[in-house]
C-alpha positions in Angstrom: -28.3 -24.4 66.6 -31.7 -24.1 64.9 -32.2 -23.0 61.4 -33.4 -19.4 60.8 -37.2 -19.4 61.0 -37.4 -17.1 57.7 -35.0 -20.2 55.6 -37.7 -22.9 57.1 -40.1 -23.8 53.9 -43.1 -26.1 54.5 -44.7 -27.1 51.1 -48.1 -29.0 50.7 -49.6 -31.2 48.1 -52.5 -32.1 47.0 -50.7 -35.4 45.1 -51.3 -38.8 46.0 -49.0 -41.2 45.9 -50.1 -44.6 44.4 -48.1 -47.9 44.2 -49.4 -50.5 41.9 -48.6 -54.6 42.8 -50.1 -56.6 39.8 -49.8 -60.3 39.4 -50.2 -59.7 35.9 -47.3 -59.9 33.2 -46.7 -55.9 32.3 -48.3 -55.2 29.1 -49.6 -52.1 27.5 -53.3 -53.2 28.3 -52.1 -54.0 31.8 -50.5 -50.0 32.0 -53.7 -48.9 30.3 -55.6 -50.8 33.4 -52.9 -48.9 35.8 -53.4 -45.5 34.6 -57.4 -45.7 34.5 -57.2 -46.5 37.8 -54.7 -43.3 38.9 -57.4 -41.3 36.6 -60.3 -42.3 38.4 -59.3 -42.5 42.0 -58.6 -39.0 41.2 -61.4 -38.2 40.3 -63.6 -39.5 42.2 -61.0 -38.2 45.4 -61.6 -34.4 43.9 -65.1 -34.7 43.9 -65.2 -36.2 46.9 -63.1 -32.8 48.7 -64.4 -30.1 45.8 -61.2 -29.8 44.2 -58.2 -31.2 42.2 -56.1 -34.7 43.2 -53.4 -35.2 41.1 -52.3 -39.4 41.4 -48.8 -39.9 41.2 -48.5 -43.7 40.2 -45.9 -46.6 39.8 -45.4 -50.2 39.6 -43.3 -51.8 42.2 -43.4 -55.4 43.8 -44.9 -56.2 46.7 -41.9 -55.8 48.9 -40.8 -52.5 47.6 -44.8 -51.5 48.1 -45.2 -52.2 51.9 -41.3 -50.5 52.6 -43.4 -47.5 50.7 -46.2 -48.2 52.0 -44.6 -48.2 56.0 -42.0 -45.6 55.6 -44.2 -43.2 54.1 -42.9 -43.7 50.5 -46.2 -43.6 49.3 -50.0 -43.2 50.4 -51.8 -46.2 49.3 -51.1 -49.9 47.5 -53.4 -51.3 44.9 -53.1 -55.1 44.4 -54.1 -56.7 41.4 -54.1 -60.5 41.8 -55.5 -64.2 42.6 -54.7 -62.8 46.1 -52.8 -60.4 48.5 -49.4 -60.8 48.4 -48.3 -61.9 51.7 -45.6 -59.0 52.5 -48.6 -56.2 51.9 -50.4 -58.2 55.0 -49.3 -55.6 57.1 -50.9 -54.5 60.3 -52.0 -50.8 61.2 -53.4 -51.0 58.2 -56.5 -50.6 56.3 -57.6 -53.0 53.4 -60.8 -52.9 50.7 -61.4 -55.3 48.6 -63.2 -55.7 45.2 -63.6 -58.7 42.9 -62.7 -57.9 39.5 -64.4 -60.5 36.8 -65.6 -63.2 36.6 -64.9 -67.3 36.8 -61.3 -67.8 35.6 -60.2 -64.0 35.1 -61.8 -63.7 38.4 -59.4 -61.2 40.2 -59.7 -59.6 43.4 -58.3 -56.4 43.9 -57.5 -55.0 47.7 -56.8 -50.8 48.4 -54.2 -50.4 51.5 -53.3 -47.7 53.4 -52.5 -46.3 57.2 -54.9 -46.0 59.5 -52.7 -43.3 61.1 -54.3 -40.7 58.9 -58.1 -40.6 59.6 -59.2 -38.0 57.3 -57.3 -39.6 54.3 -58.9 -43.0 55.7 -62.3 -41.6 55.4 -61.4 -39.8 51.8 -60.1 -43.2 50.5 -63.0 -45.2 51.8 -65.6 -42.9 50.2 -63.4 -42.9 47.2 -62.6 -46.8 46.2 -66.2 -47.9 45.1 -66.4 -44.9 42.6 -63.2 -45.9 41.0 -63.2 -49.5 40.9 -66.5 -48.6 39.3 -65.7 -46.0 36.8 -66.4 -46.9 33.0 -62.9 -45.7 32.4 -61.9 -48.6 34.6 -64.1 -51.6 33.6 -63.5 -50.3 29.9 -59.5 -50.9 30.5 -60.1 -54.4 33.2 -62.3 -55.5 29.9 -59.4 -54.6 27.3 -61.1 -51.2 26.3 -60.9 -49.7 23.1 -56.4 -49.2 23.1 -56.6 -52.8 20.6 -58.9 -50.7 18.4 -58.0 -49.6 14.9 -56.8 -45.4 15.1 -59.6 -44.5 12.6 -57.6 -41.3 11.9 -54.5 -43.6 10.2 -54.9 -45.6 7.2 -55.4 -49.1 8.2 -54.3 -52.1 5.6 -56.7 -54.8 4.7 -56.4 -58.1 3.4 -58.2 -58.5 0.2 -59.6 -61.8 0.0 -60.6 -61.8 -3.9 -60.0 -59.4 -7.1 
């Protein structure tokens, strides 16, 4: 029959769950790119609602993204790329698009999610243009500071005379 009403346990979340398509090789600078994102769309979600949104995030292809992406495996897609990949054209959907750089690292970058949820819609749509804008962000789409010398290690130099 039906399960005893005191067993049933219904558990929210604030988390969001983020799937990442980049054309890009994987490199650390590319993860450092990933994770800046997660950090600011975050943010800029918990200020948008007056509290804390936690981004869960991954790296899958585009196939694997849209079966998330349909089947409820995650929230929303961000593609990294010359273009969208053709299996995240997917309808019932919403897209936004940003162009990241300039002339030949010119990249565009496209957010996708349901439109069955309007209130995470909205939330999204609000959100995109503060994190595709956040220093943390451009600093990471421009390389940021991760090639940098650690100034708290000793660093070896070449001497070039005596």
């Amino acid at each position: 029959m039906f399960a005893d009403p005191a067993a049933v346990r219904v558990v929210a979340s604030s988390d969001l769950r983020l799937v990442i398509v980049d054309s890009a090789r994987a490199t650390p600078a590319r993860e450092a790119l990933h994770r800046a994102f997660a950090a600011s769309l975050g943010q800029a979600m918990g200020e948008a609602v007056g509290g804390k949104v936690s981004v869960q995030m991954k790296c899958l292809s585009a196939n694997e993204a849209a079966f998330g992406l349909t089947n409820g495996g995650c929230h929303v897609v961000l593609s990294i790329g010359k273009t969208l990949p053709r299996p995240l054209v997917l309808s019932g959907m919403s897209r936004l698009a940003a162009t990241l750089g300039a002339d030949k690292s010119r990249q565009e970058a496209f957010l996708i999610f349901s439109n069955e949820d309007p209130g995470l819609q909205k939330l999204l749509t609000t959100s995109f243009a503060s994190a595709i804008t956040d220093a943390r962000f451009l600093d990471a789409l421009d390389g940021g500071f991760d090639n940098a010398p650690d100034p708290t290690k000793a660093q070896k130099l070449a001497s070039t005379g005596p």
